[in-house]
C-alpha positions, 0 to 999 in steps of 0.5 A: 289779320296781317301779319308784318315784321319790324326791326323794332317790333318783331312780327305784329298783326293788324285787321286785313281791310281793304280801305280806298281812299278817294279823292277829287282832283282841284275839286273847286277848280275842276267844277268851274274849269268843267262848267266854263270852257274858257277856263279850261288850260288856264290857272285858275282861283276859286275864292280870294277876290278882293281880300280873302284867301284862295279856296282852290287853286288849278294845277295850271296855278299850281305850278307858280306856288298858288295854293288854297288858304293863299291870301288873294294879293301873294297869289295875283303876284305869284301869278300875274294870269290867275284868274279869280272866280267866285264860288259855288258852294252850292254845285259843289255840295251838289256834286259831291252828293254825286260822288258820294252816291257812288261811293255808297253803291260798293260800300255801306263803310263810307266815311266822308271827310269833305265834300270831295274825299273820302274812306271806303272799306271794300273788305266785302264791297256791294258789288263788283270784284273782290279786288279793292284795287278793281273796285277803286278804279271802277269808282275813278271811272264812274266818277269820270262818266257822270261828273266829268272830273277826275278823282285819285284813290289810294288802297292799302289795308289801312288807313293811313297809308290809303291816304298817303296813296292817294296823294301819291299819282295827282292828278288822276292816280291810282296807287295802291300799297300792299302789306309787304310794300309798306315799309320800303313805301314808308321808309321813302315818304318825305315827312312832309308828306305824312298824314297828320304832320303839317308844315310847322310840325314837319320843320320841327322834326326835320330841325331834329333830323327827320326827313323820312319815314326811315328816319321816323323809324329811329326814334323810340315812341316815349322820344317822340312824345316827348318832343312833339306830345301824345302825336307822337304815339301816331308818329311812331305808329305810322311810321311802322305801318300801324293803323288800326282805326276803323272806317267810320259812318259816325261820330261826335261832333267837336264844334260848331261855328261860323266866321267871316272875313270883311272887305275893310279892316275894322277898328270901331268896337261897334262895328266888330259887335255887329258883325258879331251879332250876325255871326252868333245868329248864323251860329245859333241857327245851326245849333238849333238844326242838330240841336246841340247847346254849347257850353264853351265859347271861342271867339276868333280875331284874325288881324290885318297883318293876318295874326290871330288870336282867340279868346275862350269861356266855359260857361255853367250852363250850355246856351245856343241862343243867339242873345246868350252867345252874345252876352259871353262874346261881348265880354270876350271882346271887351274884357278879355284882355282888352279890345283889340289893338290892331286892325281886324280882318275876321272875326269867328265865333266857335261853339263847343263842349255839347251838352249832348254827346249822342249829337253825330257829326264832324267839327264844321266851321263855316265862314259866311265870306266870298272864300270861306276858311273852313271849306278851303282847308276842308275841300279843294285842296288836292 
C-alpha cells in the first residue's frame, strides 16, 4: 500500500501497483501513413469519404481542428488538403495483435480497451527490470522496432492517473507520475482533460466554477453527486488521487450491436426495415459466436441533421435470432411513437440485458459502413 496525505482526507492508503497505460499515436492514421509514403507529412482522414464521420485524423490534420467522429463535410472544410482514405480494419486488428503480444511478454495483467490502448500492471512484470517506468519504455521501443509506429505510455501506481499520463507528451511520450507528484499533477489538470468527464460534462462543471483539478478538490463528494449523479463519487475520488480498481483480463460484457450509416437519406419505411433486416442478422450473427441472447432491444435512429434518438423494449424472454430481433424493432420503428419525421442518416440495432452473465467481453457496437462509429470512438482517437 501507498500511503498519501489530503487536506480533506487526512493520510489515506491505496495498493502500491505499478500500472502503464499505453497508447498508439493516430493509430489508424499512423498504419496508412506507415503503409503509403506519399502520405507521410500530410494530413490525413481515415473514414469520412462521402458522408460519414472521421475514423482517425494525423497530427498533420489535427492542427486545422480535424478530429475522429468529425462529420467528413466540416472536416474537408477545416482542411481543404485532407486527404481521405478508406479503412483497413482488418491491418489494424493485425497490428494490434502485434502490439498486444508484446504487451502480454512483461505482463500477464493486461486489460486491453481497443485495438491500440491498453493497462499493464508490472508491479511484478515477466521480464525485464523491476522499474515500471524501464519497462514502459522498453514496450514504446519494441513497439517501434516491429511495427514501425509510435506508441505513448503513462506509469503511475493507479489507473487513472496512468491514463491522464499518457495523454500528457503525444505523440510518442513517456509520462510517468509517482505518488508524491500526484496532487500538484492533479491540481494542474485541465477538467477537460480528466479521464471519464467528456465535453458536455467538462462545460457543466466549469459553468459551476470548475476548471481544475484544484478546483475539483472543493467540492464535497455528496455536492458533486448532486450535481452531476453517482460520477460524482469517481469525480471526487479522482480528484484525490484514489483509484482503487484493478487491471482487469475479464469482464461482463454490457451489449452487443451493429449500425450502419447510408450514403443517401432514407425516408421510405420499407427502406429502413431492409437495412434493418440486414443489421439484425449481423447482430444475430455475432450473438451466436459468444453465445449470448439479449432481452432488451435498442434501436438507434441517427437524423440527417445528425439528431439521434433511440427507441428501447425489455422483452419476457431473451431471443438472438435474427426474425426475433426483428419482430421487436419493427414495432419499435412503426410503434414507438411513430415513424420517424425527418430524414434518416443510420440506423443501429443494440442488444442487451444477457441472459448469461458468465458471457466475458467489453460492450462492442460495430457499425457495418465506410467509418464505423464504435471503432472511431474505440481506437484511432489519440
Amino acid at each position: 500500500m501507498v500511503t498519501l496525505y489530503n487536506e480533506k482526507l487526512g493520510w489515506t492508503t491505496t495498493p502500491l501497483r505499478k500500472i502503464i497505460h499505453v497508447d498508439m499515436d493516430a493509430f489508424y492514421a499512423s498504419v496508412e501513413q506507415r503503409d503509403n509514403p506519399d502520405l507521410r507529412g500530410k494530413p490525413v482522414a481515415v473514414g469520412g469519404m462521402h458522408r460519414g464521420v472521421v475514423a482517425a485524423a494525423s497530427y498533420e490534420a489535427r492542427k486545422y481542428g480535424v478530429h475522429s467522429a468529425l462529420p467528413s463535410k466540416t472536416a474537408a472544410r477545416r482542411c481543404p488538403d485532407l486527404i481521405f482514405v478508406k479503412p483497413r480494419f482488418e491491418v489494424y486488428r493485425e497490428v494490434s495483435v502485434q502490439i498486444q503480444t508484446i504487451f502480454r511478454t512483461y505482463s500477464d495483467l493486461v486489460e486491453p480497451l481497443s485495438l491500440d490502448e491498453a493497462y499493464l500492471d508490472v508491479t511484478e512484470p515477466k521480464k525485464g527490470p523491476p522499474s515500471a517506468t524501464l519497462v514502459a519504455r522498453a514496450i514504446k521501443d519494441e513497439i517501434k522496432a516491429l511495427t514501425g509506429l509510435t506508441a505513448s505510455a503513462g506509469v503511475s501506481y493507479n489507473k487513472f492517473l496512468a491514463k491522464v499520463a499518457s495523454a500528457a507528451e503525444k505523440p510518442d511520450g513517456l509520462t510517468v507520475i509517482r505518488p508524491e507528484a500526484a496532487p500538484a499533477f492533479i491540481d494542474s489538470l485541465k477538467i477537460g482533460k480528466f479521464f471519464g468527464v467528456g465535453p458536455v460534462t467538462a462545460r457543466k462543471m466549469q459553468d459551476a466554477g470548475i476548471h481544475t483539478g484544484k478546483d475539483l478538490k472543493t467540492w464535497e463528494e455528496e455536492q458533486l453527486v448532486q450535481r452531476f449523479g453517482k460520477s460524482g463519487r469517481y469525480y471526487y475520488r479522482a480528484a484525490h488521487g484514489l483509484d482503487d480498481r484493478p487491471v482487469r483480463t475479464s469482464w461482463v460484457r454490457k451489449s452487443l450491436g451493429a449500425e450502419r450509416t447510408f450514403r443517401e437519406d432514407i425516408v421510405d419505411p420499407n427502406e429502413m426495415m431492409d437495412k434493418l433486416r440486414e443489421i439484425a442478422r449481423t447482430v444475430s450473427e455475432r450473438l451466436g459466436k459468444k453465445p449470448l441472447k439479449g432481452r432488451t432491444v435498442t434501436l438507434k435512429i441517427k437524423h440527417f441533421d445528425f439528431t439521434v434518438t433511440t427507441r428501447q423494449t425489455t422483452l419476457p424472454e431473451p431471443v438472438s435470432s435474427a426474425e426475433e430481433i426483428m419482430e421487436f424493432v419493427e414495432r419499435l420503428l412503426y410503434h414507438a411513437p411513430a415513424l420517424p419525421e425527418k430524414p434518416v442518416r443510420l440506423l443501429g440495432i443494440t442488444m442487451s440485458n444477457f441472459d448469461d452473465g458468465k458471457e466475458e467481453g467489453r460492450q462492442l457496437s460495430l457499425s457495418l459502413d465506410h467509418a464505423s462509429r464504435s471503432e472511431i470512438l474505440a481506437a484511432g482517437k489519440a
